[in-house]
C-alpha positions as CSV (number, residue, x, y, z in Angstrom):
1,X,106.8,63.1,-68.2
2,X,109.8,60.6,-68.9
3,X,108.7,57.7,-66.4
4,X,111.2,56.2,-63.7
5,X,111.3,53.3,-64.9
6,X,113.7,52.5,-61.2
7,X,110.9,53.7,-59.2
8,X,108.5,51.8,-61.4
9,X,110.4,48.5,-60.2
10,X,110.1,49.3,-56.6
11,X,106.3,50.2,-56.9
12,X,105.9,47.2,-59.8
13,X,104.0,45.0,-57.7
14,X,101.2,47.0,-56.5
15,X,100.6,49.1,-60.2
16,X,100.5,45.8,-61.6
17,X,97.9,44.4,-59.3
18,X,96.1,48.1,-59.8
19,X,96.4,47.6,-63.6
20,X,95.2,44.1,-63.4
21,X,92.1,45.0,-61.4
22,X,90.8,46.3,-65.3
23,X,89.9,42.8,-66.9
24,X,92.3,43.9,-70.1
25,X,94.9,43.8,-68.4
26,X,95.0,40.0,-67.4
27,X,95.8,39.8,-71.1
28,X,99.2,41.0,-70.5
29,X,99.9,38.1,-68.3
30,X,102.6,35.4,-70.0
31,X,103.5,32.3,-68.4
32,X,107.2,33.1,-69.6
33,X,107.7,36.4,-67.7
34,X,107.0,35.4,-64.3
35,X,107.7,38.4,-62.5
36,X,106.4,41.7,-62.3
37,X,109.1,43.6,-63.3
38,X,109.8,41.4,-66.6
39,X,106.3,42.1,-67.5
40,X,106.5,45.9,-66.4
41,X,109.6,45.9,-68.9
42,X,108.0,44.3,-71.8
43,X,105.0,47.1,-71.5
44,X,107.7,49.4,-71.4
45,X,109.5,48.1,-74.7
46,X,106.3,46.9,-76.3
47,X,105.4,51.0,-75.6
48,X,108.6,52.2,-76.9
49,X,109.9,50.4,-79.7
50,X,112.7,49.5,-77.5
51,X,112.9,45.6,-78.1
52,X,113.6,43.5,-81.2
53,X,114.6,40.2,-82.1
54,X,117.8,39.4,-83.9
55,X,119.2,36.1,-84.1
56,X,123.1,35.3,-83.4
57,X,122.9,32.1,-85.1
58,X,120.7,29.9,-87.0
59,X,123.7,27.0,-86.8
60,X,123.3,24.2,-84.1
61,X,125.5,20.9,-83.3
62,X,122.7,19.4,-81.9
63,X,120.3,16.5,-83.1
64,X,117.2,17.0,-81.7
65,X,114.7,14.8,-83.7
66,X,111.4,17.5,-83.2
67,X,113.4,20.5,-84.2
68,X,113.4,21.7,-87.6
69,X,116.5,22.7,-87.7
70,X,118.5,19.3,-86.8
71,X,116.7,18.0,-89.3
72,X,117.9,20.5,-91.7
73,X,114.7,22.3,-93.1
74,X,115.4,25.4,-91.8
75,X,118.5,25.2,-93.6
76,X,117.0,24.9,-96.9
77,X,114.3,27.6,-96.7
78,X,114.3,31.2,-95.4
79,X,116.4,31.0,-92.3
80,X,119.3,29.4,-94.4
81,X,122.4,28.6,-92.3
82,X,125.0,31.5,-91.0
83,X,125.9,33.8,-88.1
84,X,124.9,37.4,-87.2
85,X,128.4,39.2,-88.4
86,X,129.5,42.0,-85.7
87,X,129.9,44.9,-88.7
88,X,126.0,44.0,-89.5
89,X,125.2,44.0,-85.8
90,X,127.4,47.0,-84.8
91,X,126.3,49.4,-87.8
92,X,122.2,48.1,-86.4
93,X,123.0,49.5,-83.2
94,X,124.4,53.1,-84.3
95,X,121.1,53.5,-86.3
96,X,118.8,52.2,-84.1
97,X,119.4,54.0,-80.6
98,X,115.9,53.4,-79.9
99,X,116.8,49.7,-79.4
100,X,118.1,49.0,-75.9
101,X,117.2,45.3,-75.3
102,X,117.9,42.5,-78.1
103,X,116.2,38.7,-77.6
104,X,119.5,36.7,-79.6
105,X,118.3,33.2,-79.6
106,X,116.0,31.8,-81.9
107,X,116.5,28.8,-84.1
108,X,120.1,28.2,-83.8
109,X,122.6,28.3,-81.1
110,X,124.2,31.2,-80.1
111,X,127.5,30.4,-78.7
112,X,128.9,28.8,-82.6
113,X,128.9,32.4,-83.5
114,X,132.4,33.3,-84.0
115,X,131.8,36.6,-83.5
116,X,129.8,36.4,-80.1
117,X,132.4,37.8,-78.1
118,X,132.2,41.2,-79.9
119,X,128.7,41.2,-80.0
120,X,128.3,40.7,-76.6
121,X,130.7,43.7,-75.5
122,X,129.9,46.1,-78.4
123,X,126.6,46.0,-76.8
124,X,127.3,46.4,-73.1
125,X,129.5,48.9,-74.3
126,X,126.2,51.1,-75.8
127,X,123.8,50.0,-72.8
128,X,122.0,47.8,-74.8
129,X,120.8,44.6,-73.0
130,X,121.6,40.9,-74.7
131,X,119.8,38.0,-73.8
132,X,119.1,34.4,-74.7
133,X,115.5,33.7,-73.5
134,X,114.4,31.6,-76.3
135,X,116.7,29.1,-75.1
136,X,120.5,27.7,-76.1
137,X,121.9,24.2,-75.7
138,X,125.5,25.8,-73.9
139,X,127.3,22.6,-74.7
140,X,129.8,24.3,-76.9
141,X,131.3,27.4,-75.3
142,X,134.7,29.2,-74.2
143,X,135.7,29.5,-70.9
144,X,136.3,33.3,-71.9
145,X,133.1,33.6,-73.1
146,X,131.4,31.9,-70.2
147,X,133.5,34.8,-68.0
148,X,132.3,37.8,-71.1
149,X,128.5,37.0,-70.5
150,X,129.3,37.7,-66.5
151,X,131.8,40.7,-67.0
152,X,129.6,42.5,-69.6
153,X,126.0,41.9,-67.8
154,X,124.2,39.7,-70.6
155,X,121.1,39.6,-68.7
156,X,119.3,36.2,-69.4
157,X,120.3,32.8,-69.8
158,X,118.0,30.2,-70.7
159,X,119.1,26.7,-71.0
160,X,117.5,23.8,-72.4
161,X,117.9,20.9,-70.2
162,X,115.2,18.1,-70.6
163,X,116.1,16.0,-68.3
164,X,117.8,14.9,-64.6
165,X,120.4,13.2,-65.9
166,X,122.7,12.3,-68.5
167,X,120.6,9.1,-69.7
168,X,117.5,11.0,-69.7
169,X,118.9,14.0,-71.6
170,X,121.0,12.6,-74.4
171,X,117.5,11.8,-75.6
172,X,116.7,14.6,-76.8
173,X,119.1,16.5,-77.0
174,X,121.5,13.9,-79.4
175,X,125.0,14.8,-79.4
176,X,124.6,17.2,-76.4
177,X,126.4,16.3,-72.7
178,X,124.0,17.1,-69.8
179,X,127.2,16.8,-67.6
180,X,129.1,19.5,-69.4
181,X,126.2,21.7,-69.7
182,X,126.6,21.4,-65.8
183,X,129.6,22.1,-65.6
184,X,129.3,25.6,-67.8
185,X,126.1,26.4,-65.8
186,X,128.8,26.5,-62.7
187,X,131.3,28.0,-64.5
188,X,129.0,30.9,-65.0
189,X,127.9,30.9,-61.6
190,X,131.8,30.9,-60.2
191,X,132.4,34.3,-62.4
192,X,128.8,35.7,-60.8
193,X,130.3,35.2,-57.3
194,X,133.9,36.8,-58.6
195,X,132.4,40.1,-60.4
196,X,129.7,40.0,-57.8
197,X,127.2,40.2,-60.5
198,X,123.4,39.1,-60.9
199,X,123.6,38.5,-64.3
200,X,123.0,37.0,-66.7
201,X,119.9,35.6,-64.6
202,X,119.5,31.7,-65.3
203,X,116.6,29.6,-66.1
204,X,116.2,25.9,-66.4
205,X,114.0,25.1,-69.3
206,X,112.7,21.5,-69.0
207,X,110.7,20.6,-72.4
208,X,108.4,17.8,-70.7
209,X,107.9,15.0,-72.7
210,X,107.2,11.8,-71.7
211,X,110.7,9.9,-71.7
212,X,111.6,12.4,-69.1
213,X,108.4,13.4,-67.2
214,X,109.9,11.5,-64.4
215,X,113.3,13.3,-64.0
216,X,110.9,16.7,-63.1
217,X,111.2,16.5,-59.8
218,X,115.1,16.1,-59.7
219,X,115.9,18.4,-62.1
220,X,113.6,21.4,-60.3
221,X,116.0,20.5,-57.0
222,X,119.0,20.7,-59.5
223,X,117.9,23.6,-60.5
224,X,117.7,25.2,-57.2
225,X,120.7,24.3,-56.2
226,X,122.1,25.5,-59.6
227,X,120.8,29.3,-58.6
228,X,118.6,28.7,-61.8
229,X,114.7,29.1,-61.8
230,X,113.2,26.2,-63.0
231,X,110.6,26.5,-65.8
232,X,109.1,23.2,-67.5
233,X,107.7,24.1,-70.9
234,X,104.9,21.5,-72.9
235,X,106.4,20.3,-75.9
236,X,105.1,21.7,-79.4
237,X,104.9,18.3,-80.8
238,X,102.9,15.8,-78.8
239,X,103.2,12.9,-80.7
240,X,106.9,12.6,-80.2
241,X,107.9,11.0,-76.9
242,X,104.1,11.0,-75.9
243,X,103.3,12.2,-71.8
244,X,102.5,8.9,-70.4
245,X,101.5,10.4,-66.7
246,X,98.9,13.0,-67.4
247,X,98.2,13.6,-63.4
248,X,102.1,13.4,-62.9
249,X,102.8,16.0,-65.4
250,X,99.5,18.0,-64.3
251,X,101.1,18.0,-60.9
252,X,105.3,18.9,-61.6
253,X,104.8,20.8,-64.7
254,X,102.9,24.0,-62.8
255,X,100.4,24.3,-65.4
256,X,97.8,22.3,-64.0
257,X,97.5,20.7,-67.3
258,X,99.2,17.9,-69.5
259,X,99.2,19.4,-73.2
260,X,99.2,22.6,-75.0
261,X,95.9,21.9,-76.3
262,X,94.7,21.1,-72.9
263,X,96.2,24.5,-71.6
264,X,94.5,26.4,-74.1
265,X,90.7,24.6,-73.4
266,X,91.3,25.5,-69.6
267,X,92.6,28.8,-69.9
268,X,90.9,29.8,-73.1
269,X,94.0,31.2,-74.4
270,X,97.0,29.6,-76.5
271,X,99.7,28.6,-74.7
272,X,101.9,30.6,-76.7
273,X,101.1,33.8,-78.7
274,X,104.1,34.8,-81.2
275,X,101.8,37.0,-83.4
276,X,101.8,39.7,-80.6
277,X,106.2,39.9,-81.6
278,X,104.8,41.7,-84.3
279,X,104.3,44.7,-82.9
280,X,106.2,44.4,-79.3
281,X,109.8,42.4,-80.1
282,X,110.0,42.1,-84.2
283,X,112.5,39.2,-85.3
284,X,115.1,39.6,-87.5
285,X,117.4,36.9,-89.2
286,X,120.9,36.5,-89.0
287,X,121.0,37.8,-92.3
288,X,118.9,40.8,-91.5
289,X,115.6,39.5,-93.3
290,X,112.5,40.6,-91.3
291,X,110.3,37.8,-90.3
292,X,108.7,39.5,-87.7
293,X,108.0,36.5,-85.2
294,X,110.1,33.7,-83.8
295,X,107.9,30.7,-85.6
296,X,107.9,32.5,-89.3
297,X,110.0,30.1,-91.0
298,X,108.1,30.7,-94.2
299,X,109.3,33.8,-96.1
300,X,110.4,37.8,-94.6
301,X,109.0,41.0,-95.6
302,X,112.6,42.5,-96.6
303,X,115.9,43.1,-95.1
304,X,117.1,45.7,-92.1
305,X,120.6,45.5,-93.1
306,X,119.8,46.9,-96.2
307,X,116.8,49.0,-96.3
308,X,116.5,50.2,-92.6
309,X,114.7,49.1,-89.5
310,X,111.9,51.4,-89.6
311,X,111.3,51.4,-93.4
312,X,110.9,47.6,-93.6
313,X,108.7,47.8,-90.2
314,X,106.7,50.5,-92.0
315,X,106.7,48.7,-95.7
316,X,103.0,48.5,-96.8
317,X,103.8,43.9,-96.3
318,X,104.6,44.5,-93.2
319,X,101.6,46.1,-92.3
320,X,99.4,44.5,-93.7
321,X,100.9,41.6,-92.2
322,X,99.7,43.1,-88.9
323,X,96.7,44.1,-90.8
324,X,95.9,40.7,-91.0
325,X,96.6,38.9,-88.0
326,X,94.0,41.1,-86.3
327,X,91.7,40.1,-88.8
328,X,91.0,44.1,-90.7
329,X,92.4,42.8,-93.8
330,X,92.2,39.8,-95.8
331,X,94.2,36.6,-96.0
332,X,96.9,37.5,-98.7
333,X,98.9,35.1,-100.5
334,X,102.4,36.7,-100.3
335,X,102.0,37.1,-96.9
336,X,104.5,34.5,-94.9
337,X,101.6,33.8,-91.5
338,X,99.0,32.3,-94.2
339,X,101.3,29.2,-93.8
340,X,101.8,29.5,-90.2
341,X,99.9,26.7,-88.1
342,X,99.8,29.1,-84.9
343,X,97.9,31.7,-87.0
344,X,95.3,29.2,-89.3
345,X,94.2,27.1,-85.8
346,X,94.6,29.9,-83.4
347,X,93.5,33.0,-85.3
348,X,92.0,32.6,-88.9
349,X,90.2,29.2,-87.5
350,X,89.1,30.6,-84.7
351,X,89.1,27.1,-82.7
352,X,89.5,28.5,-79.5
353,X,86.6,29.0,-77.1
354,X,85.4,32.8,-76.4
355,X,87.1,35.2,-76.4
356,X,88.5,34.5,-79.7
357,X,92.1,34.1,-80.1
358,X,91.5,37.5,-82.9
359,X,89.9,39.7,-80.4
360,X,92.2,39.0,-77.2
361,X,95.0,39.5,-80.1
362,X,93.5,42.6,-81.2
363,X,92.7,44.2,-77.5
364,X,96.3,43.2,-76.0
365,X,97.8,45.4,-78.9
366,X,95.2,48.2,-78.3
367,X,95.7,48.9,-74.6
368,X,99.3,48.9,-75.3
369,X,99.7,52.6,-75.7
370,X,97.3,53.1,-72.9
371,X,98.6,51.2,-70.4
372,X,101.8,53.4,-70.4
373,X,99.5,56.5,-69.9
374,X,98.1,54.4,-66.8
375,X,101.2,53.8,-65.5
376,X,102.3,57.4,-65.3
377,X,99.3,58.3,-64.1
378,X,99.4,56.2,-61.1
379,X,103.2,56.6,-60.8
380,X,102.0,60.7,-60.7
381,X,99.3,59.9,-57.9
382,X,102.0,58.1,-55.9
């Protein structure tokens, strides 16, 4: 039985409270998807093979003095410096029908890509969704395409705005305007109310640190009055711009908690898990080098341009790769996560409290099949 997946969004909130009365299924739950039909949709491409990763651009004008990137290291190593060309992206799309919703934002930003434009309509154009949830910076952009992200449905925004106000912003995000970014944000939202569209959906993301822990409150009321949902995130790197207010932060932030090392002691889970894109959203480079998760900066296992999607996915690396992370195979030299902090602290260490970091891993990718069967079967019953 093909499921109705429209019917599934009316029902979505009681299945998902159904499906999380079973304790595996609170492992599904992610901070970043905060309703229940973004979660119901990631089972449904994490089921079907129907999500991937592919970044637009790995170029940025920005500064920003934690991000690898700005300070040009990405630019040396693996992820190099370049665009997503439209004849690569359109010839991915005619052989991968199977693909119907594409994350384009990773390391760079999106809207220097030349070629954008195309991109974005190409895809509308074959019902595949684009989105930006990773994040962009949206200070440089075209009024056309501002109006092409409205007119062909790209359905998520996320912006990265750390701050309230000019003079907290710039502090970050060096060389960026926090008063154009505005001004785009409103742009959008004018060509929303013309087409009479709800898309692309907009997000505020406010990386708290503590120069502009402060500006929290304002910039969640900007926010709302922006039509954005507002969604703090703890920085990766705690010694830069150090949280000064720990109850302050506890308080505006949403997570109860001041740290990502603090979140993952009170929730006994990391605050982000990447390894999981392995098998449920795959990233791909600009270039079209597998990597096979947003962080892996540290070498691919082949190139989908060149070789295919599903014969680099299925290349005996790339398994094993998986192999791995779960912990049924061996560390391995050549493989690119042996370098990868997330994976040496939070899985191969095993420095989290029970459950292990491996085995929550290792059960969130089992039930996946499963919970699709559980699904129709309730869909079925109702």
């Amino acid at each position: 039985m093909e499921l109705d997946w429209k019917r599934l969004k009316k029902r979505g909130g009681k299945l998902f409270m159904e499906l999380l009365q079973d304790s595996r299924y609170t492992l599904l739950y992610d901070h970043r998807l905060p309703t229940v039909y973004e979660r119901m949709v990631a089972v449904k491409n994490a089921t079907t093979g129907g999500m991937i990763r592919l970044e637009a651009s790995s170029v940025c004008q920005l500064r920003c003095p934690a991000c690898s990137t700005a300070r040009g290291k990405n630019r040396r190593g693996v992820i190099g410096w370049g665009f997503l060309k439209f004849a690569d992206f359109a010839k991915f799309i005619e052989e991968n029908p199977q693909v119907k919703t594409i994350e384009i934002s990773n390391w760079g930003e999106v809207f220097l890509n030349p070629e954008l434009d195309a991109i974005i309509q190409f895809a509308y154009e074959k019902g595949v969704y684009l989105k930006a949830a990773n994040g962009v910076n949206l200070n440089t952009v075209s009024h056309a395409t501002l109006e092409n992200l409205v007119k062909y449905q790209f359905r998520h925004l996320s912006v990265s705005i750390d701050g309230g106000s000019h003079e907290t912003y710039r502090l970050y995000r060096r060389k960026g305007s926090f008063n154009r970014v505005i001004r785009n944000i409103k742009t959008i939202n004018y060509f929303k109310e013309k087409y009479q569209s709800p898309f692309p959906k907009l997000n505020w993301q406010f990386v708290i640190f503590g120069h502009n822990e402060h500006e929290l409150p304002l910039a969640r009321e900007l926010a709302r009055e922006l039509n954005m949902e507002f969604r703090p995130k703890l920085n990766h790197t705690p010694e830069h711009s150090p949280i000064m207010d720990k109850e302050f932060v506890r308080k505006e932030g949403g997570f109860k908690v001041a740290s990502r090392d603090e979140f993952a002691s009170v929730k006994r889970r990391a605050y982000s898990r990447p390894c999981t894109q392995l098998w449920d959203s795959p990233q791909i480079n600009w270039d079209g080098k597998l990597l096979g998760c947003c962080v892996n900066k540290f070498g691919d296992f082949g190139n989908v341009f060149e070789d295919g999607l599903n014969n680099t996915l299925n290349s005996e690396k790339y398994q094993y790769a998986q192999k791995m992370v779960l912990g049924l195979a061996p560390q391995r030299d050549d493989i690119p996560c042996i370098r990868c902090k997330v994976y040496r602290t939070q899985i191969a260490g095993h420095t989290m409290e029970e459950p292990r970091a491996r085995e929550k891993l290792l059960a969130l990718v089992q039930i996946g099949c499963h919970i699709k069967d559980k699904i129709t079967e309730l869909v079925r019953g109702g």
